[in-house]
C-alpha positions in Angstrom: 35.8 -173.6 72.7 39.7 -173.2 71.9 39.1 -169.4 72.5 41.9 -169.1 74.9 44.6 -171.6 73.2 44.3 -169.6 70.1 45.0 -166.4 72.1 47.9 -168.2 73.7 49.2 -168.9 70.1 48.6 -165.8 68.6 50.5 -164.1 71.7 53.5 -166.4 71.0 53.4 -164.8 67.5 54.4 -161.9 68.5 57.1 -162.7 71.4 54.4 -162.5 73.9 55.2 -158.6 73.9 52.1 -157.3 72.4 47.7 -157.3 73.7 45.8 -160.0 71.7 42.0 -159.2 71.5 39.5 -161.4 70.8 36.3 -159.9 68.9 33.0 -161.1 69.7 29.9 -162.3 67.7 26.0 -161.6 68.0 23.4 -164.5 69.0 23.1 -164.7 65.2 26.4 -164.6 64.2 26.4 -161.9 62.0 27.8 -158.7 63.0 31.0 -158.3 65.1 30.0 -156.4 68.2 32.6 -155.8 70.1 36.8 -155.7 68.4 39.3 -153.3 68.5 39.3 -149.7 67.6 40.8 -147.2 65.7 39.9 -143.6 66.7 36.0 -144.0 66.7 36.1 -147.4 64.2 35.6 -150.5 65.6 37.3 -153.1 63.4 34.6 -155.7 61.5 36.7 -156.7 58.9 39.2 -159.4 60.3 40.6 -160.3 57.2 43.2 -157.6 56.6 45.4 -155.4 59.4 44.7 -155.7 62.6 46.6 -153.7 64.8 44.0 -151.0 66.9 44.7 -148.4 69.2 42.7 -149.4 71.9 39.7 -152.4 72.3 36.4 -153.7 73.8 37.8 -156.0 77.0 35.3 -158.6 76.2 38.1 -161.0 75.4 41.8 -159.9 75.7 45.0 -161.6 76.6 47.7 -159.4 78.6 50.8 -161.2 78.1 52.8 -161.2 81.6 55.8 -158.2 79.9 53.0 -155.9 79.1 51.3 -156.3 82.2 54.8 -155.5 84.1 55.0 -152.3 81.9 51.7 -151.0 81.8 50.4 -152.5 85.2 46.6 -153.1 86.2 43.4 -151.0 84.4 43.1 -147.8 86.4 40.8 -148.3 89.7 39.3 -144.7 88.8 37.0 -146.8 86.5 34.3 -148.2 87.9 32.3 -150.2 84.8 33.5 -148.7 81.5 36.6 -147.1 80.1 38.8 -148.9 81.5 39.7 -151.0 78.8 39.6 -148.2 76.2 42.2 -146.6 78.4 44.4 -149.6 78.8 44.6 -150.0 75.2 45.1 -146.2 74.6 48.0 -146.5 77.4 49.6 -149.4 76.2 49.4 -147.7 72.4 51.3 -145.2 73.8 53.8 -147.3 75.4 54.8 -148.4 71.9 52.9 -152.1 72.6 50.6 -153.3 70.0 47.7 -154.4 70.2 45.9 -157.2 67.8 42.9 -158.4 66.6 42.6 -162.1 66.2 41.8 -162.9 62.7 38.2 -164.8 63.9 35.6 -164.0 66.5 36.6 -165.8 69.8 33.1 -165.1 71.5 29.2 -164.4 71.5 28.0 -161.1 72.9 25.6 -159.1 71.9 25.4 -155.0 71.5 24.0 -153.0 74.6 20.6 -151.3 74.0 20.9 -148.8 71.4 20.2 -145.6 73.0 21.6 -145.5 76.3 19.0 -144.5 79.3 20.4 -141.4 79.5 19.9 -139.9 76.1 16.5 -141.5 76.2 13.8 -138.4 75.9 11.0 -140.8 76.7 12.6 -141.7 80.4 11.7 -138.8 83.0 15.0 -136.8 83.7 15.9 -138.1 87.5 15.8 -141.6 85.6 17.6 -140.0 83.0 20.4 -138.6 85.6 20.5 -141.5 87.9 21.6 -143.3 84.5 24.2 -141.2 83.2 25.5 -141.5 87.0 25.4 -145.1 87.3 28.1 -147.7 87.2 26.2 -149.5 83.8 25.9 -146.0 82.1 27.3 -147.3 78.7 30.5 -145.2 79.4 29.0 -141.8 80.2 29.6 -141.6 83.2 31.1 -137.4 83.8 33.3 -137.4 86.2 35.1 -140.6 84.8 34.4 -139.4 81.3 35.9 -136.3 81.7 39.3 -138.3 83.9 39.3 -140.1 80.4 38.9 -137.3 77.7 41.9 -135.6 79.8 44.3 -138.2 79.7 43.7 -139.2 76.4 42.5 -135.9 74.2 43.6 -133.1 76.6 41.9 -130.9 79.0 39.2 -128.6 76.0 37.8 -131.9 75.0 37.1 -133.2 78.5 35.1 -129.8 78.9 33.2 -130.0 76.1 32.4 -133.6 76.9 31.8 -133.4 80.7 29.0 -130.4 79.3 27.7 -132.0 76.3 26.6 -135.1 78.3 25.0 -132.9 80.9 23.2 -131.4 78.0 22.2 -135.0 76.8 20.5 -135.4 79.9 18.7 -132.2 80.2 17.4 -132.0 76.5 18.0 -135.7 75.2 15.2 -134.4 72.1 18.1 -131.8 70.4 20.7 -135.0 70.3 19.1 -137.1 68.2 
């Protein structure tokens, strides 16, 4: 209910100067869902440090300086990555980002396997997924405009064709 005046006050805590995140809750209220991150960690524990690298963008406040230095998420993203890269480009600006110390929100996990790994979906369902807007973050092209930026060109290879390989024998990748 006070989601966004806490965020307000938590900004004011540090200057305004830094990204304020607000984790989010299941239905049941009992597993954080979506937080920050470090490398591939999601932060659950909200109790002790909680400066990430990069977050979900369920719930985040961009104070008005960062937002002058680090600008709008990148239009190149259509549904997902885009806040994972804003994060990882504000990190590397030198502007931290924090976790508030509760959940702020209620929203719960996507499906578990995404459509495109799933070897019990026909492979042009299977494609047309990994190609779609909602494709859980998978999608190649914007995957591999993501891995480059952020983990250098060999990555973004090996991920642009280990996705494709997802697709085309989802039964190996379990």
């Amino acid at each position: 209910e006070d989601c966004i005046i806490k965020l307000l006050e938590e900004s004011n805590n540090y200057d305004d100067k830094s990204i304020i995140i607000g984790a989010t809750l299941d239905s049941d209220k009992q597993k954080i869902t979506y937080s920050g991150w470090n490398g591939h960690h999601m932060l659950r524990d909200l109790t002790g440090e909680r400066k990430v690298d990069h977050f979900n963008g369920n719930i985040v406040l961009i104070p008005r300086e960062v937002y002058e230095k680090i600008g709008k998420n990148d239009p190149y993203y259509r549904h997902a990555l885009g806040d994972f890269d804003y994060g990882l480009r504000a990190t590397k600006a030198g502007i931290n980002s924090i976790v508030y110390r509760q959940a702020l929100g209620i929203c719960d996990e996507h499906e578990t396997i995404p459509k495109w790994k799933n070897s019990n979906l026909p492979l042009i369902q299977r494609w047309k997924a990994l190609y779609s807007v909602g494709g859980n973050g998978a999608n190649p092209n914007e995957f591999f405009y993501y891995q480059h930026r952020h983990r250098g060109i060999a990555t973004a290879c090996l991920t642009y064709l280990s996705n494709h390989l997802h697709v085309l024998f989802p039964k190996f990748w379990k």
